[in-house]
ChimeraX commands (.cxc) that place a marker at each C-alpha (Angstrom):
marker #1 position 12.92,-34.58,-127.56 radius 0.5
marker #1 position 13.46,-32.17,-125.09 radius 0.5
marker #1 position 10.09,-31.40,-123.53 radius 0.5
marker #1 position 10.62,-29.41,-120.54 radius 0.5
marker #1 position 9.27,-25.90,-119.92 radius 0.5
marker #1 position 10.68,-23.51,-117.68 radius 0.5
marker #1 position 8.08,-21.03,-115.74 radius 0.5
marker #1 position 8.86,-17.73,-113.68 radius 0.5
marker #1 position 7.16,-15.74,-111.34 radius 0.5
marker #1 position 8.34,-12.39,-110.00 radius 0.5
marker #1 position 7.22,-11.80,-106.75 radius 0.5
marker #1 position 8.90,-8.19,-105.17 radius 0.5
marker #1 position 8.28,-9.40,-101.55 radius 0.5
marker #1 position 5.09,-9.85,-99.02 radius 0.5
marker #1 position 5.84,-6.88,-97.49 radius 0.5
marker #1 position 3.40,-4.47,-98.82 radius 0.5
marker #1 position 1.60,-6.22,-101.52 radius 0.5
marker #1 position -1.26,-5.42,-103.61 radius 0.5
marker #1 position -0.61,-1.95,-102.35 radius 0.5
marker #1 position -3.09,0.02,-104.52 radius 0.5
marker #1 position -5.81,-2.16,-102.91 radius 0.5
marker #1 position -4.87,-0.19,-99.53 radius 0.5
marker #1 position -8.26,1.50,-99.62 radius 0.5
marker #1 position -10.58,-1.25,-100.01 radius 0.5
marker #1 position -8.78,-4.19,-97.82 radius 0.5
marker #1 position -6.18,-4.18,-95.13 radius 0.5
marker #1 position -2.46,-4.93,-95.33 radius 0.5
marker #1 position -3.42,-8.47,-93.63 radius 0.5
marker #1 position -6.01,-9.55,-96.22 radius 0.5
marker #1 position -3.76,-8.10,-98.67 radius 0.5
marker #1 position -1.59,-10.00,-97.76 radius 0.5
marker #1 position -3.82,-13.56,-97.73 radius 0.5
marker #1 position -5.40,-12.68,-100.93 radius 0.5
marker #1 position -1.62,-12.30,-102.65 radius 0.5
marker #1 position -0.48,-15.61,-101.04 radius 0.5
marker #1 position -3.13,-17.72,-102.60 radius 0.5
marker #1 position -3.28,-16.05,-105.71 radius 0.5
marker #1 position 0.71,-16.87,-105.98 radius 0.5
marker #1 position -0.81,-20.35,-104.95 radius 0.5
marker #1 position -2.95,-20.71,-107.61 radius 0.5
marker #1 position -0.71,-19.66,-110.26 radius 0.5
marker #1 position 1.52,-22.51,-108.83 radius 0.5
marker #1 position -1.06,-24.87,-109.17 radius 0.5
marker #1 position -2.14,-23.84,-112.65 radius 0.5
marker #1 position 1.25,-24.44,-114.44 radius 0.5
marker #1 position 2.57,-27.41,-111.92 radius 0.5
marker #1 position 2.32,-30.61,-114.13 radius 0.5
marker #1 position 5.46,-33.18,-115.15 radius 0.5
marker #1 position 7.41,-31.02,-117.59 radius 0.5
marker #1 position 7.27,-27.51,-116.06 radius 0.5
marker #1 position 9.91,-26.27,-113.84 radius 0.5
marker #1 position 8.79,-23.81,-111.87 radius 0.5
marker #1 position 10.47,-20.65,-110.13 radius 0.5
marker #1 position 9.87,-17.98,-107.87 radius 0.5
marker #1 position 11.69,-15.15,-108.78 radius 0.5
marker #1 position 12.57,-13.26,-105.34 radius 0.5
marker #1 position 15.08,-11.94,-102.99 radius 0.5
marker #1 position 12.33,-12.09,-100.11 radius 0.5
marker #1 position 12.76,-14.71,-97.26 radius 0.5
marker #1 position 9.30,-15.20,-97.07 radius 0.5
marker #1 position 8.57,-16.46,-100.77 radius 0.5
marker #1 position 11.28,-18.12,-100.35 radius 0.5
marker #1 position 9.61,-20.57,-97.31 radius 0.5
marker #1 position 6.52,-20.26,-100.07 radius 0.5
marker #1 position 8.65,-22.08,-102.48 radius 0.5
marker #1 position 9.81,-24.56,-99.67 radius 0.5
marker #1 position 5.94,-25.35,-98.83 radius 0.5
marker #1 position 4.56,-25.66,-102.28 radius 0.5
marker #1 position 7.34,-27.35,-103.58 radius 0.5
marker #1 position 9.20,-25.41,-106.47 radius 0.5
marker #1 position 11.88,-23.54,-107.13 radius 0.5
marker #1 position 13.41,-19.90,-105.85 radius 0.5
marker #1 position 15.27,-18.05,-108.28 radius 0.5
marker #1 position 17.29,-15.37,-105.97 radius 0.5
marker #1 position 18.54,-12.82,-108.28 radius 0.5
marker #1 position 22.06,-11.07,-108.16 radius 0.5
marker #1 position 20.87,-8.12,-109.76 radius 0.5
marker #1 position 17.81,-5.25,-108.67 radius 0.5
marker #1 position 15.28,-4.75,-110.65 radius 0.5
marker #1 position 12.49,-6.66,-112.50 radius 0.5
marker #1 position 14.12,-6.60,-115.85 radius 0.5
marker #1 position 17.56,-7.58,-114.37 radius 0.5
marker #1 position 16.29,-10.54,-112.58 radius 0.5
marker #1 position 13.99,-11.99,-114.98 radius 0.5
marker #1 position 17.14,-11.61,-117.77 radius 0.5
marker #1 position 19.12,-13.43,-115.26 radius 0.5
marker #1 position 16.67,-16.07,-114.82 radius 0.5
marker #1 position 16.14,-16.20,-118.50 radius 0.5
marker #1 position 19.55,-17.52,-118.65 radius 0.5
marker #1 position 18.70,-21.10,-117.07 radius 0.5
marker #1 position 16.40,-21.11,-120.43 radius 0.5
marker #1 position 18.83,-22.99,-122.35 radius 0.5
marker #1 position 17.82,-26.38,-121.12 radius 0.5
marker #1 position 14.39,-25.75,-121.71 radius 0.5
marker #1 position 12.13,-26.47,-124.77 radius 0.5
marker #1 position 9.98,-23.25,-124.19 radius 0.5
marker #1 position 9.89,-20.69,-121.50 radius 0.5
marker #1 position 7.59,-18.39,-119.68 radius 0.5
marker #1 position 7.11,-15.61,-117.66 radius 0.5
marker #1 position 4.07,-15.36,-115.60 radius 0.5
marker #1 position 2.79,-12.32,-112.77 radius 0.5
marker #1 position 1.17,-13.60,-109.57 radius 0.5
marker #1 position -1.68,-11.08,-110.15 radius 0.5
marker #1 position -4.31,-13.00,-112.36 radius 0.5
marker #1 position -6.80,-14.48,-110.69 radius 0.5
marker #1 position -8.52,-16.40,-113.72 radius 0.5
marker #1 position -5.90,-18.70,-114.06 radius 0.5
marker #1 position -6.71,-22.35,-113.62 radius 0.5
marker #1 position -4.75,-25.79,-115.19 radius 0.5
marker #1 position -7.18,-25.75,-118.33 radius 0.5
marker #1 position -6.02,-22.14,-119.89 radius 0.5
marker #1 position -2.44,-22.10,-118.64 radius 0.5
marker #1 position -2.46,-25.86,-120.55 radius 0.5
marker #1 position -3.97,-24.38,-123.99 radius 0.5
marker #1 position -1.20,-21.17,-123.03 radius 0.5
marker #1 position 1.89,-24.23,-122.43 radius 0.5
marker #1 position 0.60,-25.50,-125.96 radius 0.5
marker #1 position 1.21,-21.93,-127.73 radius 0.5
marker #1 position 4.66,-21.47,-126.16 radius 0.5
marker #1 position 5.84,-25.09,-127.78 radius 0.5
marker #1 position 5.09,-24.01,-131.23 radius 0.5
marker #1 position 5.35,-20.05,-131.12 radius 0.5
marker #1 position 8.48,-17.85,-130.90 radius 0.5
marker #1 position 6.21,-15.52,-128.84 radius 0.5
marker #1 position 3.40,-15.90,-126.77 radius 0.5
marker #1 position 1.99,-12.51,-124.99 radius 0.5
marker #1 position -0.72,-11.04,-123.47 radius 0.5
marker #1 position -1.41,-7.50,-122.90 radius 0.5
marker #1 position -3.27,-6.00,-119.54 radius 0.5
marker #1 position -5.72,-3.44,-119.80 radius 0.5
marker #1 position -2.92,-0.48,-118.60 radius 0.5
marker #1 position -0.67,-1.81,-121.69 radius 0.5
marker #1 position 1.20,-4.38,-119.37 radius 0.5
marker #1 position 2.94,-7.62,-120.04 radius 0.5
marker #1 position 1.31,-9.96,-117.59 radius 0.5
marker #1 position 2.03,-13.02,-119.16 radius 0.5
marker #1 position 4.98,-13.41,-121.96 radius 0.5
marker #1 position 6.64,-16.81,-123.45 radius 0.5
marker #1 position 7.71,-19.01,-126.19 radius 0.5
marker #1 position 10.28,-21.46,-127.62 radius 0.5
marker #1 position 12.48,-18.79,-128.84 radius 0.5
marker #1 position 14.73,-16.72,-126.21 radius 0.5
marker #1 position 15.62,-12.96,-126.06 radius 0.5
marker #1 position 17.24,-11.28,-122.68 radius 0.5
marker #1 position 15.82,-7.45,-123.33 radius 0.5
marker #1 position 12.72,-7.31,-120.81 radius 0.5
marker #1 position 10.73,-4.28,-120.93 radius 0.5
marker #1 position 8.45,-4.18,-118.03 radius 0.5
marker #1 position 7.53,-1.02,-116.55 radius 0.5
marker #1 position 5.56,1.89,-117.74 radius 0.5
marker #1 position 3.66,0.83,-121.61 radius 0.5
marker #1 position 5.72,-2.77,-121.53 radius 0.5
marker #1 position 3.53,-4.40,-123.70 radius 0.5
marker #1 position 4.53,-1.77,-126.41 radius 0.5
marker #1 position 8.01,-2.37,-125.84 radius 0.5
marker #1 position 8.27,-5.59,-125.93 radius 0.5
marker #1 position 6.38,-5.53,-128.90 radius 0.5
marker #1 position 8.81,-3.17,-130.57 radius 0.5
marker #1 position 11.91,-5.92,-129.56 radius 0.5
marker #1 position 10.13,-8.45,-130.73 radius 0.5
marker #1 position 10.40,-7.02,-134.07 radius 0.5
marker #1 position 13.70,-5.34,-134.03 radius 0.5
marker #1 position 15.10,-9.39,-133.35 radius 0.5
marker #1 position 12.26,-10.06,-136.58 radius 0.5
marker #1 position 10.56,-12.54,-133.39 radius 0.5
marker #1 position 7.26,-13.43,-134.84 radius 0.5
marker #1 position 4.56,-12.83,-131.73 radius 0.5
marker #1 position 1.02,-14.00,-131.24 radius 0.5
marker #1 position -0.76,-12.33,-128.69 radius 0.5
marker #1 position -3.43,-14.13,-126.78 radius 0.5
marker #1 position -7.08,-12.07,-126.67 radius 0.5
marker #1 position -8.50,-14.75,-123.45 radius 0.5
marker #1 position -9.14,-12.23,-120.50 radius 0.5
marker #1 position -8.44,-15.39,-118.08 radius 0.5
marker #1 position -4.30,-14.39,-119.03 radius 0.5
marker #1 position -4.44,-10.70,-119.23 radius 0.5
marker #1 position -6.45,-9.75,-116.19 radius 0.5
marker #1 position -4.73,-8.62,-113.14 radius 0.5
marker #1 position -5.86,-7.90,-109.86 radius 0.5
marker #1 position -4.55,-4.37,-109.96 radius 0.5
marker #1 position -6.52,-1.58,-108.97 radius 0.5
marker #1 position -9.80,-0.93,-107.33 radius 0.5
marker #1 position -11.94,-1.14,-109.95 radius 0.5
marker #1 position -10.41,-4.49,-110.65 radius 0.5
marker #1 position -10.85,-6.06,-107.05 radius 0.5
marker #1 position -15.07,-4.68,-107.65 radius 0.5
marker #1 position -14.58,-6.88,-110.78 radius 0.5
marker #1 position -13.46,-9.70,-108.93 radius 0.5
marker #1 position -16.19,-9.67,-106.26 radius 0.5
marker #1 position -18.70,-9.78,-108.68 radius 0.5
marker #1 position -16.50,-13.09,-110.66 radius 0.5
marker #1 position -15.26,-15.24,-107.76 radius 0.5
marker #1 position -12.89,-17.58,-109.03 radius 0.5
marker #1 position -12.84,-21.07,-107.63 radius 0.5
marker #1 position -9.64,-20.67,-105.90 radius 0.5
marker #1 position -11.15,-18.16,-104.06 radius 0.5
marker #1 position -14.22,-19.50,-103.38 radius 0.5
marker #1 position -12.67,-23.22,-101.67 radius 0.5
marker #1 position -10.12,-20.84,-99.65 radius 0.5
marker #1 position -13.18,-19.05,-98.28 radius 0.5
marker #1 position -10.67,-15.55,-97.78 radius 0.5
marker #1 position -11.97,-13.25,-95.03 radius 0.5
marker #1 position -11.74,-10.29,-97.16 radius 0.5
marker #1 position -14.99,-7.98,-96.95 radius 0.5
marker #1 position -16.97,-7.42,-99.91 radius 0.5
marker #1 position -16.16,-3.67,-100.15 radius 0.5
marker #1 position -14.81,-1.32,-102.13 radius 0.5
marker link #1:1,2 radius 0.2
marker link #1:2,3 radius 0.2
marker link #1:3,4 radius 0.2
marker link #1:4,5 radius 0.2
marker link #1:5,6 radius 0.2
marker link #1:6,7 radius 0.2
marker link #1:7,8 radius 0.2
marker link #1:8,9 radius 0.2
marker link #1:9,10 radius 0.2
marker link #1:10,11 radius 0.2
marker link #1:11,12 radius 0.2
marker link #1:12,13 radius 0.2
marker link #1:13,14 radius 0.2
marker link #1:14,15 radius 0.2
marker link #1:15,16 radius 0.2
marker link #1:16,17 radius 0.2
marker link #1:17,18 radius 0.2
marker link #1:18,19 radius 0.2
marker link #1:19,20 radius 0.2
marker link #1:20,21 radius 0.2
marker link #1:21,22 radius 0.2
marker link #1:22,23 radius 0.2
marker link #1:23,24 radius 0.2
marker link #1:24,25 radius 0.2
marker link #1:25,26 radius 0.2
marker link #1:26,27 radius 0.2
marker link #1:27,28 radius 0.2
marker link #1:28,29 radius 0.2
marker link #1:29,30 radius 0.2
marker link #1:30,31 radius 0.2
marker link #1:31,32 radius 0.2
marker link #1:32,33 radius 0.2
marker link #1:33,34 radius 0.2
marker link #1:34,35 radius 0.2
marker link #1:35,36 radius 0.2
marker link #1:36,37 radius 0.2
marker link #1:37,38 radius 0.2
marker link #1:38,39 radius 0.2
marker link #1:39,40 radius 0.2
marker link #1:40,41 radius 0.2
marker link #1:41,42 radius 0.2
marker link #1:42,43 radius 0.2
marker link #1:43,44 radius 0.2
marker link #1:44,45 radius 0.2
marker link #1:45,46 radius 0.2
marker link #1:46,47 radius 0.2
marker link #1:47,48 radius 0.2
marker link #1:48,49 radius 0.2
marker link #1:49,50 radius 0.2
marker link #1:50,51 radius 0.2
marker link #1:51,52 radius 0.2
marker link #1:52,53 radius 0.2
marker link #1:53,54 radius 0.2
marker link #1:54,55 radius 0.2
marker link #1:55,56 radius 0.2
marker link #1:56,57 radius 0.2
marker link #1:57,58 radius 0.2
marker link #1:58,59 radius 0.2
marker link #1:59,60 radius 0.2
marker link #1:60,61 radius 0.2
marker link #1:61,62 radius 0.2
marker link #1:62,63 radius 0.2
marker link #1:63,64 radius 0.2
marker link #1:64,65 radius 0.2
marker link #1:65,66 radius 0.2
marker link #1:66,67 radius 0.2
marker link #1:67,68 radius 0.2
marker link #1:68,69 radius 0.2
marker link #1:69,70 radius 0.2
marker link #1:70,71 radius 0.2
marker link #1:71,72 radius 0.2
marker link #1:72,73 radius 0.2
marker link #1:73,74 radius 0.2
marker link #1:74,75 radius 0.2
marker link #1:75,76 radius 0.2
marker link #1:76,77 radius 0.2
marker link #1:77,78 radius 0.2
marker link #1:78,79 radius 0.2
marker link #1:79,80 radius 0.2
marker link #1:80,81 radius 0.2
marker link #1:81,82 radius 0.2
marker link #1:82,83 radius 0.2
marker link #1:83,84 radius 0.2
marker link #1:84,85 radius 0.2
marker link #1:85,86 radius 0.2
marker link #1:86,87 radius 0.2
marker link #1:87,88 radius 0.2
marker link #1:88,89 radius 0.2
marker link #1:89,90 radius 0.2
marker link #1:90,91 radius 0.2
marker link #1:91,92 radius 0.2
marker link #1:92,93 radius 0.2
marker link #1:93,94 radius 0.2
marker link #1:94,95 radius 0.2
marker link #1:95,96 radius 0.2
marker link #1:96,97 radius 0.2
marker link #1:97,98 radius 0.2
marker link #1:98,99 radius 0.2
marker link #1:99,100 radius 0.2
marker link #1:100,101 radius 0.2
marker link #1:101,102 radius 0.2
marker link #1:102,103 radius 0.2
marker link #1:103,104 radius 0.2
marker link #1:104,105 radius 0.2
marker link #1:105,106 radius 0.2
marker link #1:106,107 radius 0.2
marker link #1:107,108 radius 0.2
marker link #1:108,109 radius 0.2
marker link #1:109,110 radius 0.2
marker link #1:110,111 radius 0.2
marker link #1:111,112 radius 0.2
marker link #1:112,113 radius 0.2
marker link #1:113,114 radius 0.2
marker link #1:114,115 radius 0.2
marker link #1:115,116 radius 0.2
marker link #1:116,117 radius 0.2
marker link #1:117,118 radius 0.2
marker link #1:118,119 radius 0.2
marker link #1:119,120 radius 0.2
marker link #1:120,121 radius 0.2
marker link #1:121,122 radius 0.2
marker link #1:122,123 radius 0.2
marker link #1:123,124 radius 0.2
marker link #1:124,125 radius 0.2
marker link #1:125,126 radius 0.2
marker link #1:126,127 radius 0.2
marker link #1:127,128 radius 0.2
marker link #1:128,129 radius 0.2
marker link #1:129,130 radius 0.2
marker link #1:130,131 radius 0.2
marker link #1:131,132 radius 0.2
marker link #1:132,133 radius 0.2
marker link #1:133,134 radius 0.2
marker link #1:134,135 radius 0.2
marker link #1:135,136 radius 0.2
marker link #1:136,137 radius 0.2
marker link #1:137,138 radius 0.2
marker link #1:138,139 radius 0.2
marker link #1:139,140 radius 0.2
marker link #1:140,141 radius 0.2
marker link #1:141,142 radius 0.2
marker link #1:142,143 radius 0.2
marker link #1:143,144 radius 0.2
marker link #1:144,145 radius 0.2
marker link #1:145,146 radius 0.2
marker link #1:146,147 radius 0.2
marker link #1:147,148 radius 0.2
marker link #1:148,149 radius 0.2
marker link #1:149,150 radius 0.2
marker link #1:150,151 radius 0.2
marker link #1:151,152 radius 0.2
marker link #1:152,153 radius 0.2
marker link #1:153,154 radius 0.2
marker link #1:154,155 radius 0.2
marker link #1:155,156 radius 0.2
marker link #1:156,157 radius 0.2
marker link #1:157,158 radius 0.2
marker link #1:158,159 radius 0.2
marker link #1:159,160 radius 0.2
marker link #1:160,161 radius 0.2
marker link #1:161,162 radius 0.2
marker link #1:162,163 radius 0.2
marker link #1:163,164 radius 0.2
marker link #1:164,165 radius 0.2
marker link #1:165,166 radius 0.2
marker link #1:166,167 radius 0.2
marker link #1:167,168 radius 0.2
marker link #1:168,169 radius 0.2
marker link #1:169,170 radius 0.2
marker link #1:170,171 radius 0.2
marker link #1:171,172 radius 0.2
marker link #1:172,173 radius 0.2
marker link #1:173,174 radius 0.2
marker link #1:174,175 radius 0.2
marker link #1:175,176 radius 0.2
marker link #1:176,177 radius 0.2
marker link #1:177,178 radius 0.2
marker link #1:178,179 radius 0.2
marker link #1:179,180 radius 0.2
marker link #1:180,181 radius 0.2
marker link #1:181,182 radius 0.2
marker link #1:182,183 radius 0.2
marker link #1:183,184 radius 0.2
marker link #1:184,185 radius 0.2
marker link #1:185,186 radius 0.2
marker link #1:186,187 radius 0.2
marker link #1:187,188 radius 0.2
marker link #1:188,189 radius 0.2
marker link #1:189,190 radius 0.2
marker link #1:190,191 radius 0.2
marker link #1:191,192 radius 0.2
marker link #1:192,193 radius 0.2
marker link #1:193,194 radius 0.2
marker link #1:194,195 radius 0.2
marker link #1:195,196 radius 0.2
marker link #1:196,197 radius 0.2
marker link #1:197,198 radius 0.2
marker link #1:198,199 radius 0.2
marker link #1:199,200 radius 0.2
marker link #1:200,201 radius 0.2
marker link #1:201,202 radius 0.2
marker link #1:202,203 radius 0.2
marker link #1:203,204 radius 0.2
marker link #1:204,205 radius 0.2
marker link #1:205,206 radius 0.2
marker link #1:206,207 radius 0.2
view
């Protein structure tokens, strides 16, 4: 039995990231705080069965994938729906797939291992961010329509049931919360994770 799980992770590029944190930190801790929290979400799903990709055109992530050793997915086509249907298409050797943003903090190897559970006996798996997003969707059955962008979660809800996909969606704020906007990064100060914590980041605790 076929066992294997296939994980992606868009990442647009290290450019400018985290950019409606501009405000509260600088480009460079910005830039720290979205490395290891692409390093974390690494290290939660990395185990023996799960093949893991970065999804990115951007030479940077691509040493990142070099250094932490998994995959890079380098798209053909622009666009996050474009690439993660193109990457979707490696699904086919997989038991169960998933699709994963580089934003939540919370993650850690205990929830994403109850989440790997859900996606080996559920068509769908989703969770929904607090702006209606689709932070986290999976499952052992495969569609190529993404719908992320404005209201995704919505959307993907509605394809779900257009292909009759039966979807659970997971209520555990640990795979829904992303570290978006400002009043997210005050939530965060106040809830270190443990990631954060060992990494000692140089961030200011400011808003």
């Amino acid at each position: 039995m076929n066992r294997d799980i296939l994980i992606g992770i868009p990442i647009k590029s290290l450019e400018n990231p985290m950019s409606r944190l501009s405000k509260s930190i600088s480009l460079a801790e910005r830039k720290t705080l979205q490395l290891n929290l692409i390093k974390n979400t690494i290290n939660s799903f990395k185990n023996e069965f799960v093949h893991i990709y970065l999804i990115s055109q951007d030479l940077e992530i691509k040493e990142l994938a070099n250094q932490t050793g998994v995959n890079i997915f380098n798209s053909k086509s622009n666009g996050l729906n474009n690439e993660v249907t193109e990457f979707i298409e490696l699904s086919n050797s997989f038991s169960s797939w998933g699709v994963c943003h580089a934003d939540l903090p919370y993650l850690n190897k205990y929830n994403i291992s109850v989440y790997l559970q859900e996606i080996a006996i559920n068509e769908i798996v989703i969770s929904k961010s607090s702006d209606n997003g689709t932070p986290l969707v999976g499952g052992c059955a495969f569609f190529e329509n993404f719908r992320y962008g404005e209201n995704s979660f919505e959307k993907h809800v509605l394809e779900f049931e257009k292909l009759n996909l039966s979807y659970k969606q997971v209520f555990n704020k640990e795979l829904y919360f992303e570290l978006d906007t400002e009043n997210d990064y005050l939530e965060f100060l106040k809830n270190k994770p443990r990631w954060y914590k060992k990494n000692q980041i140089s961030s200011p605790d400011r808003i």
